[in-house]
C-alpha positions as CSV (number, residue, x, y, z in Angstrom):
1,X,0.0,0.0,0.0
2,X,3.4,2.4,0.6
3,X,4.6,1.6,-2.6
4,X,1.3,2.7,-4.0
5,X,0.8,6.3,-1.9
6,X,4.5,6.7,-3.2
7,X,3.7,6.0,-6.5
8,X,0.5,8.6,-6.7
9,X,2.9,11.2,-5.1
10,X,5.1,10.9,-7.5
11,X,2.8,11.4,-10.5
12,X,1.2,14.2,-8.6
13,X,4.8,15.9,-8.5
14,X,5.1,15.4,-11.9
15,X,1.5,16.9,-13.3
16,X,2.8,20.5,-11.5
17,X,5.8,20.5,-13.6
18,X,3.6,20.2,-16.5
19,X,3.0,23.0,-18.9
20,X,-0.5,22.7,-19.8
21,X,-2.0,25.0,-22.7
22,X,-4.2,27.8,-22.0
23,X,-7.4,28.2,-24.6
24,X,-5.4,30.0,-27.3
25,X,-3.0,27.4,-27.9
26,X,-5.6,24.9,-27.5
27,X,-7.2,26.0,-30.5
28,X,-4.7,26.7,-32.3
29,X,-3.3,23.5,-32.2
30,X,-6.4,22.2,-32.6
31,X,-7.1,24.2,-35.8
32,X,-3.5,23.0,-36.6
33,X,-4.3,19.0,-36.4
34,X,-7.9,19.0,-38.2
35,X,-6.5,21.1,-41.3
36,X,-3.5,18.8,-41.5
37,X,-6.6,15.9,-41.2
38,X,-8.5,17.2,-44.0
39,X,-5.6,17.8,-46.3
40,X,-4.6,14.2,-45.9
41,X,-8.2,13.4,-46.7
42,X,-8.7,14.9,-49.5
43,X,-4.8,13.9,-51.1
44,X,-6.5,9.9,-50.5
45,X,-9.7,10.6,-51.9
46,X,-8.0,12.4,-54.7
47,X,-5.6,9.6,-55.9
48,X,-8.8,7.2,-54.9
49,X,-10.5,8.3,-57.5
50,X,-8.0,8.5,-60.1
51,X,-6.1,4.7,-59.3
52,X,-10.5,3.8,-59.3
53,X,-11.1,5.0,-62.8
54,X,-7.6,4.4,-64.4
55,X,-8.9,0.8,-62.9
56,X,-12.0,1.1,-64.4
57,X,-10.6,2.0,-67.7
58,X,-8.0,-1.3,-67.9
59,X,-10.9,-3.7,-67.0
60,X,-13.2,-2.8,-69.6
């Protein structure tokens, strides 16, 4: 049970010496990861579509 009351402290000491974002950089790293989502989206779909109909174009 020590080990464990130890082991709590210990990650308690750490969280303090965390930097944790305030809202601004929240969003902006937020804004950040979904437009970095979405272009990566949208390269796939793109060369989807193309392998799809060059594909469609050597079966028939």
């Amino acid at each position: 049970m020590e080990q464990t009351k130890k082991y709590f402290r210990g990650v308690l000491n750490e969280l303090k010496k965390v930097h944790w974002p305030n809202r601004r950089e929240v969003i902006v790293y937020t804004s950040v990861v979904v437009v970095a989502v979405l272009v990566v989206a949208a390269v796939i779909w793109v060369f989807d579509s193309l392998l799809s109909r060059i594909l469609q174009l050597i079966i028939r």
